[in-house]
Each structure stands twice: as structure tokens, then as C-alpha cells.
N, C-alpha and C positions, 0 to 999 in steps of 0.2 A: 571485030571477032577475035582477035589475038589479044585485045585488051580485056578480054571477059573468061580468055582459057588460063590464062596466069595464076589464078586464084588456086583453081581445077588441080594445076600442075605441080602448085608447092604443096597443096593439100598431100598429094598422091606421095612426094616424096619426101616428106616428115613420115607417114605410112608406115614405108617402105627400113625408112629409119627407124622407128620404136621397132617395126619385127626385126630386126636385127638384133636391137639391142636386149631385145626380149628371151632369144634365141641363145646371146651369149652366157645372160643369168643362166636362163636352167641348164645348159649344158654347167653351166659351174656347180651349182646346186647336186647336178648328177655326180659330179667329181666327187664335192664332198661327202655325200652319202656313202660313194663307192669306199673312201677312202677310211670313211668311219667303220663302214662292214668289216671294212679289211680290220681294224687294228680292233674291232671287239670279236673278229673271230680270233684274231690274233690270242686276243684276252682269254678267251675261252679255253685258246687251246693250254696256254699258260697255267691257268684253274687246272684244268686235266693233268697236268703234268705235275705241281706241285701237289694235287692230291694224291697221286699214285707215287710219289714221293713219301710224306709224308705215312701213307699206308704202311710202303715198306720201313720206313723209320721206326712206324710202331711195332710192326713185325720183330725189329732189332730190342728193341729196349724190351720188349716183352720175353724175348729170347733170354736175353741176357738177365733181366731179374731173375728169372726160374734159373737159371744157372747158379747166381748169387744164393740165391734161397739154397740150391742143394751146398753148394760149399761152405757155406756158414751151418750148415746142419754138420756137414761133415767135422769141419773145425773142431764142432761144438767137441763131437764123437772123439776124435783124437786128444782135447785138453782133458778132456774126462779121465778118458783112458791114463795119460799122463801124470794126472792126480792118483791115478787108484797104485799105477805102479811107486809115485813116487812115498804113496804112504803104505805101501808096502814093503818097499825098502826102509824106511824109517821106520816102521815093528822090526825087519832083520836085526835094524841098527842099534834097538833098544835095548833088544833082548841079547845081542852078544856082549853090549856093553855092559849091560846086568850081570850076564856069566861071568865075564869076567873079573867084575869089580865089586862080587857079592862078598865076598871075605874083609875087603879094606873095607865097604859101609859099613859088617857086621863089627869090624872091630870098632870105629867110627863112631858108632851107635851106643855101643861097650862103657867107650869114654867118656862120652857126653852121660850117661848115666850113671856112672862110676861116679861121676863131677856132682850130677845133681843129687846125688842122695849124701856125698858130703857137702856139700851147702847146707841142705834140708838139717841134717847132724848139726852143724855149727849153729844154724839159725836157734833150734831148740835147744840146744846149749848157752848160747847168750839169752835167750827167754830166760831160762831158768834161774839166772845168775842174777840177773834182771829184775824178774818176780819173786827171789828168794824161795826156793822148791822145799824148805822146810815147813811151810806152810800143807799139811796132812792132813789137817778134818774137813768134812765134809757132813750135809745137812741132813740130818738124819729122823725127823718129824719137828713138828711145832707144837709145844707142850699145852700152852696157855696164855690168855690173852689176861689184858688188864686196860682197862677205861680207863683213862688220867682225867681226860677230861672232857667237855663237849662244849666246843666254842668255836667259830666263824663260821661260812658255809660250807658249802658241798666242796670245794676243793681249797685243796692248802697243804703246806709240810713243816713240820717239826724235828727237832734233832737235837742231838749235843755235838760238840764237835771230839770224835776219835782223838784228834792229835794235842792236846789240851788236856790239862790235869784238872782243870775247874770242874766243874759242875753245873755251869752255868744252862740253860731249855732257853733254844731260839725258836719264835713262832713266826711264818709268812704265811698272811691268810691271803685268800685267792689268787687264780691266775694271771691276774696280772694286778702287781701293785709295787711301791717301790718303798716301804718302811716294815724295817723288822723290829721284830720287840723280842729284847732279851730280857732275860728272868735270872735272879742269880742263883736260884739251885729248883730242883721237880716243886719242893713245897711250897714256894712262891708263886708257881705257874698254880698251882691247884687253888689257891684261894678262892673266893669270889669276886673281888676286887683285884682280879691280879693288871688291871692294865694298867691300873692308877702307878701299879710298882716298877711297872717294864720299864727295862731303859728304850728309849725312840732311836733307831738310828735310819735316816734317809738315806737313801741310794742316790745316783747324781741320773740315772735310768730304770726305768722299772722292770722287773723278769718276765718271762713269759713261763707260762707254765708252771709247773709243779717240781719239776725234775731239778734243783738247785741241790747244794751239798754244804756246810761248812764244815772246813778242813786245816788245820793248822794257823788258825786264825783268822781264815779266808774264808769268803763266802764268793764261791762259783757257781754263776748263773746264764742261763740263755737269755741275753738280750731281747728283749719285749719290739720288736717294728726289724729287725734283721735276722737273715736266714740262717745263719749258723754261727753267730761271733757269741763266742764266751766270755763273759768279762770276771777278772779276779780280784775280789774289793777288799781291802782292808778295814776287817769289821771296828778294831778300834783307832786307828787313823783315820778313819771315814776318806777313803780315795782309794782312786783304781789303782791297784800296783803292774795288774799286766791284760791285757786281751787276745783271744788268737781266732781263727777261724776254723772250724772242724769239717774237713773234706766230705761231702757227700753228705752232710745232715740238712735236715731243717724242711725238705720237700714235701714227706708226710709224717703224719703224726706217726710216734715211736711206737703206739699201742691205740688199738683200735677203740677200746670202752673206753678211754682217754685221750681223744685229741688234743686235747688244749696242749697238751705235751708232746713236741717235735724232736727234744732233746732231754733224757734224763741223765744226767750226772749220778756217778753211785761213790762210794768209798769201802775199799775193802780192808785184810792186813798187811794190800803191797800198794795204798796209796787211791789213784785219785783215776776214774774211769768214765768213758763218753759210753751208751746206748740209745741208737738212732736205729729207724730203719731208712733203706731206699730201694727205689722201681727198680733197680735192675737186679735186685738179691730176689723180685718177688712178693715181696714186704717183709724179709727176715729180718730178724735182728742182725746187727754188726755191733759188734765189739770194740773201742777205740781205748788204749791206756793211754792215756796223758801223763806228764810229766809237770806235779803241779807246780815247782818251783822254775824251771825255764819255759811252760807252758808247750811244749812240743809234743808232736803226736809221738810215741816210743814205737808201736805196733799197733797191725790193725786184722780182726778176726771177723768173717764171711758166718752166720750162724744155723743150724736148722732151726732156729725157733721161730715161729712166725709170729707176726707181729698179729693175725687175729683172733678175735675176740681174749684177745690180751689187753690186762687192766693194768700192770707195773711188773715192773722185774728188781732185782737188787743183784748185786754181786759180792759173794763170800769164798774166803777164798779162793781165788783164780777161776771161781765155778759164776757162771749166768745162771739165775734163777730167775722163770718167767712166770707170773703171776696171771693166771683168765678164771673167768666168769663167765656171764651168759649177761647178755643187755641187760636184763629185768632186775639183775641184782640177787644172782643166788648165790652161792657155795663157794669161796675163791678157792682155787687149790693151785699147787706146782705142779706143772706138767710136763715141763723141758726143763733139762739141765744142760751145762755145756761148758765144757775146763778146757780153758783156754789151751794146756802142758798136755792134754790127753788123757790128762790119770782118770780120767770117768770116761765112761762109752758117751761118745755123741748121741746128743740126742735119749737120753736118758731120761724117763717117765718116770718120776717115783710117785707122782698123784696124790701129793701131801695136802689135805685139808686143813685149811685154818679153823680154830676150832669153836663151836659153838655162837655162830655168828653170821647173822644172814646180812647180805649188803655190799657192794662195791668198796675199792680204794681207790683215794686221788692220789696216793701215793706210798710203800713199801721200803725204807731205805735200810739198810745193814751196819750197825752199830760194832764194829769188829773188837772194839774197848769192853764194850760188855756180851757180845754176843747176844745181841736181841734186836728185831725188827719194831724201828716206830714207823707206825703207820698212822694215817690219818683214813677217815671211813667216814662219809656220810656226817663229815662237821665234827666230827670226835677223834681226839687223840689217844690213840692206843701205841700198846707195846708188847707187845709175844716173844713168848722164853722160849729157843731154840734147843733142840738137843741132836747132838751131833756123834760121829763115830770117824774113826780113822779111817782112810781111803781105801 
């Protein structure tokens, strides 16, 4: 019997053992719960707190922008204010300093003007001296024309040279080429065979344009591929003696019914003159005296005459005469005059028509040795007798 309860008795107290130990987990288990409760109510309350924190924080900053907003308005208000006084003190400041110091400007002003009208005095004083002011006639219509001849095309210039006792007719036929032909007197040029007679002379460059001049030997021209270089040749040395560059020419052509021409050259009885236009006159003519034995600019004249529907101009004594047309080729007449010394009104119309003669010019120049205009027109060489009056 006691060998059959032993079994019974360990059974009962292993039992006895697991409820125990069973007993010790969940009361642990209860700890831990309790003890989680605790630290997430803990949690919670912490949340509460730092949000009621935070609420009031925003409360602060929101306070205090609206405060900033009004002080920065205010700021604004008082620099304002500070500007308006302070330029209002500066009108006091001008204006006492104007009261006071209007006599020493007006004397100031006195001086400086006193000074500029003697400059202005001297300057037209050395013009004068310069230009020789004995020079008194002026162009008084255009009598009559005369055909010499009618030979190469639509543009080209013909001349004698002013400074020269010869008689010798140089011909350059069109805008661009680089051999003239001299003739040794009008009757040679008129032949029929006159090229067989010409003397050849080559340039070492070809001109541009129409606007060349021969003067004292020299033949000055606008170099054919460059914007404003004049070159001075030696027509019987055959070489360039000198070249210069003429300020502000060369951009657009000098006269409208003849582009080909950027720079005309003229000769009057004070020597050797540049007419160009440029953009910033408008398209007026300008006036330049050259000096043709150092080749220096001497003086430079700003003009009313404008450069459209202008076909040539020449210059006779110290006077710009502009020559226009109509595209088609009508009437040419003078319509601006312009003395360099003043002795003619600026801008001076006298509406001189050339006479009995419908057609363009490629070129106008002023013969001061004979007082007559060779012109070239439509492939023919002409020459018009001027009559003139004292100024």
C-alpha cells in the first residue's frame, strides 16, 4: 500500500510546485503592466504639459511679431519724416546760399563770357587772315553752258588744275578707276581721237568717287577700299607725296543723288577744301579746309545744308554752293549757300538754275583761275560761265 501512494504524493507535490510558480509570473506580469501604466500615464501627462507650453510660446512669438510689425511701421514713419525735414533744410540751404552768392556767380558768368566772345573775336580773326578776306565776290547766276565734249559714262570729273599756268584738261572717267589721261590743252581733248593723244598716267591705287581735285600739281583723291584716307600724288613724279585721314568722313555718301561720292574735294581762291556729310550733323554738309602742302585739317565748319536730294556742291570763294535735283533727273539749281567768314546769311537760297539743260551731275567743280564751273553730266563734259557781284 505505501509502495503504490508514492507515485500519488510526488504527483500532488510537483502540483503544488508549478501553482506556485505560476503564481509568481503573473503577479510579475501585474508589476509590469502597473508599472508601464505608470510611466505612459507619466507620458501623457508630459504631452499635456509640453503642449500647453508650446501654446503659450506661440501666444509669445505671435505677440511679439505684431509688436515688430507696428515698430518697423513706426521706424518706417520717423525716417520718412527725417528725409522730408532733411530736405527741407537743404531748400533753406540753397536758397540762402543763392542769396548770397548771386552777385559773385553773376559776375562769374560776366567773365566767362567776356572770355568767350574774345576767343570767338580772335578765332575769326585768324580765319580771316588764314582765308585771305580780300576775297569779295560772290555767285551771282549762271550765264551759260557749253558741251566740250561727250565721252565715258554716267560718272567721272574733268579739270584743269587752278595752280598751274599750263593748260593742260585732265580726264577720270568713272567711280572707280586708277589711270588719268592728260591732254595738253581743251583742243586736244575735243578731237575725236583724243585718247590716242592722252598722256596715261597710273595711280599705285584707284579713287573712289568722283569728288578728286588737281591742285598745284597734285592730284587729291579719296582712296577707293578706305574710309576717309586722302591720298596726294604727284601727277608728274608719278608717287604719293603725302596722305592724311579726314575726321568724320567716309560713313555716308556726301550727297544723296550721288552716292558713289563719300568725299568731295573742291578748290577755291584760298586753296584746297574737304565736303563730307555725317549722322550726327543729320546728313548736313561739313565743311573741312585742308592745308594742301602739310596736308592738316586748318578748320572745320557744321553746315545747314543738307545733304538731300543733293547731286554736288563746289566751293567759291569761302562760299559752299550745294547743287540738288530730283532723282529723275530734272532742273539742277543752287539752293543753299554757306560762307564759311559770315559775309552771306546762313543758309542763303538764291535758286540759281543751270541753264537750259535737263539731267543730273556726277560732278560740279569750281575753276577759281577762270571762274567757271566744269561739270561732267550724263557722260558729257561741260563748263558754265559764272557771273558774279561783290558781297
Amino acid at each position: 500500500v505505501h509502495f503504490l501512494l508514492i507515485p500519488s504524493l510526488v504527483s500532488t507535490m510537483g502540483a503544488a510546485q508549478y501553482a506556485t510558480q505560476d503564481a509568481a509570473l503573473l503577479s510579475y506580469i501585474d508589476q509590469r503592466f502597473l508599472s508601464l501604466e505608470k510611466r505612459l500615464e507619466r507620458c501623457n501627462q508630459d504631452v499635456l504639459e509640453y503642449a500647453d507650453e508650446l501654446r503659450e510660446l506661440s501666444k509669445t512669438v505671435l505677440s511679439r511679431l505684431a509688436g515688430l510689425s507696428t515698430g518697423k511701421a513706426e521706424l518706417r514713419r520717423e525716417v520718412e519724416n527725417l528725409l522730408t525735414r532733411i530736405e527741407l533744410a537743404q531748400r533753406d540751404i540753397d536758397y540762402f546760399g543763392s542769396v548770397a552768392d548771386s552777385s559773385a556767380c553773376v559776375e562769374v558768368h560776366e567773365d566767362l563770357l567776356r572770355q568767350q566772345l574774345l576767343e570767338e573775336a580772335e578765332e575769326k580773326r585768324r580765319l580771316r587772315v588764314m582765308l585771305n578776306a580780300s576775297c569779295d565776290h560772290m555767285l551771282a547766276g549762271i550765264r551759260s553752258l557749253k558741251i566740250v565734249k561727250k565721252t565715258g559714262g554716267k560718272h567721272g570729273s574733268w579739270m584743269k588744275d587752278p595752280g598751274k599756268k599750263h593748260a593742260k584738261i585732265y580726264l577720270l572717267s568713272g567711280s572707280v578707276n586708277n589711270v588719268i589721261l592728260e591732254f595738253a590743252n581743251i583742243m586736244t581733248f575735243m578731237e575725236n581721237n583724243h585718247t590716242l593723244k592722252a598722256r596715261r598716267v597710273p595711280l599705285p591705287s584707284p579713287w573712289e568717287g568722283t569728288g578728286h581735285v588737281i591742285y598745284q600739281g597734285f592730284l587729291f583723291y579719296h582712296r577707293h577700299g578706305s574710309l576717309n584716307e586722302i591720298v596726294k600724288f604727284n601727277i608728274q613724279r608719278r608717287s604719293v607725296a603725302d596722305q592724311m585721314l579726314l575726321p568724320g568722313a567716309g560713313r555716308i555718301p556726301a550727297y544723296q543723288l550721288s552716292p558713289q561720292t563719300k568725299i568731295d574735294l573742291a578748290v577755291d581762291e584760298q586753296g584746297l577744301w574737304a565736303l563730307h556729310a555725317e549722322p550726327e550733323t543729320g546728313g548736313n554738309l561739313v565743311i573741312t579746309k585742308i592745308n594742301h602742302s602739310s596736308m592738316a585739317v586748318e578748320h572745320s565748319w557744321d553746315t545747314p545744308c543738307s545733304s538731300r536730294d543733293a547731286e554736288a556742291a563746289f566751293m567759291a570763294c569761302n562760299a559752299l554752293h550745294v547743287v540738288y535735283n530730283s532723282a529723275s533727273g530734272g532742273s539742277s539749281r543752287i539752293l543753299c549757300v554757306y560762307d564759311v567768314l559770315g559775309a552771306l546769311n546762313a543758309g542763303t537760297n538764291p535758286g540759281l538754275h543751270f541753264p537750259r539743260r535737263q539731267g543730273g551731275h556726277s560732278t560740279v567743280h569750281y575753276n577759281p583761275k577762270e571762274k567757271q564751273l566744269f561739270a561732267w553730266g550724263d557722260g558729257s563734259q561741260i563748263i558754265y560761265k559764272l557771273h558774279t557781284e561783290q558781297k
